[in-house]
C-alpha positions in Angstrom: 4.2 -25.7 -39.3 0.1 -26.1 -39.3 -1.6 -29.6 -39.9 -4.8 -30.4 -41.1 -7.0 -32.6 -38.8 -9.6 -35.0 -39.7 -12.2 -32.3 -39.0 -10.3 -30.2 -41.4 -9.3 -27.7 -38.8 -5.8 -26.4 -38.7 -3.7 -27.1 -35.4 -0.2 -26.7 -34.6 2.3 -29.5 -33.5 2.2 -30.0 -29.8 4.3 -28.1 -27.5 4.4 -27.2 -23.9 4.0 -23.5 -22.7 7.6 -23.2 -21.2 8.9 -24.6 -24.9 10.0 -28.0 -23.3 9.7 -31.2 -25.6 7.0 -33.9 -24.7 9.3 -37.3 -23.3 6.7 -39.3 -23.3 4.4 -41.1 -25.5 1.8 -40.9 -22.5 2.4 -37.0 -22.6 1.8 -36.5 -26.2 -1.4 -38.6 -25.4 -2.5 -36.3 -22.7 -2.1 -33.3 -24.7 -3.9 -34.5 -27.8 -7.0 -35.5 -25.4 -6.5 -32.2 -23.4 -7.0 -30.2 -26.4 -10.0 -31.4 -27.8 -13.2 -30.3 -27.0 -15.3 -30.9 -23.9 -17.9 -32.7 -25.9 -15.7 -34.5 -27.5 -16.7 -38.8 -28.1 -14.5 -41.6 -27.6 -14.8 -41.8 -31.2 -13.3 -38.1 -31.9 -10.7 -38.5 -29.6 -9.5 -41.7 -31.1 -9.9 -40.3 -34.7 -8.0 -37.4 -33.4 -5.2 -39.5 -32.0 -4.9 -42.0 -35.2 -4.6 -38.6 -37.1 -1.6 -37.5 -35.1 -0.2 -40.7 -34.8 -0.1 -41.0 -39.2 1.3 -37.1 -39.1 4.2 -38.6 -36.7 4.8 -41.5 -39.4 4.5 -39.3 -42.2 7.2 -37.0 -40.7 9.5 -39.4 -40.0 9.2 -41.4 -43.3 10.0 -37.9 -44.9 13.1 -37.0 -42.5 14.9 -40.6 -43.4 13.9 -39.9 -47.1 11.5 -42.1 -47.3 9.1 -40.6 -49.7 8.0 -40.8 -53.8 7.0 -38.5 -56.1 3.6 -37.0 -56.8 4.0 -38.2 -60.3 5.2 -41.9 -58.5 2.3 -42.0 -56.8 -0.2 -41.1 -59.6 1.7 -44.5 -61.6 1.0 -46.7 -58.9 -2.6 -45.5 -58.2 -3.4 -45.9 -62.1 -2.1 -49.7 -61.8 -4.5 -50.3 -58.7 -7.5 -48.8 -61.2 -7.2 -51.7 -63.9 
């Protein structure tokens, strides 16, 4: 499964080289920050966390069904537009 960061680059969810799961929420963390560039700001780093953090959400919203239609969406966005 590929994602789409804020950048727009593809990345792949996070996994360790031996295919053990991250425990931790201060592992995860780590290898977000570790995999962004050297020259990375504060600002990237948090943007690039934020972004995983809604990917998480957004995955679990979707494995306990907790999702609405395109055509759901597209009602509710033409009510906000009055």
């Amino acid at each position: 499964m590929l994602y789409i960061n804020h950048c727009g680059l593809q990345v792949t969810p996070l996994s360790f080289p031996n295919g053990g799961n991250i425990v931790t929420a201060k592992e995860h963390i780590a290898e977000i920050i570790k995999r962004q560039p050297d020259d990375s700001t504060y600002d990237d780093i948090i943007r690039e966390l934020a972004f995983d953090l809604m990917v998480q959400r957004g995955l679990k919203d979707s494995d306990e069904q907790r999702t609405i239609s395109n055509e759901e969406m597209e009602r509710r966005i033409k009510t906000w537009q009055k």
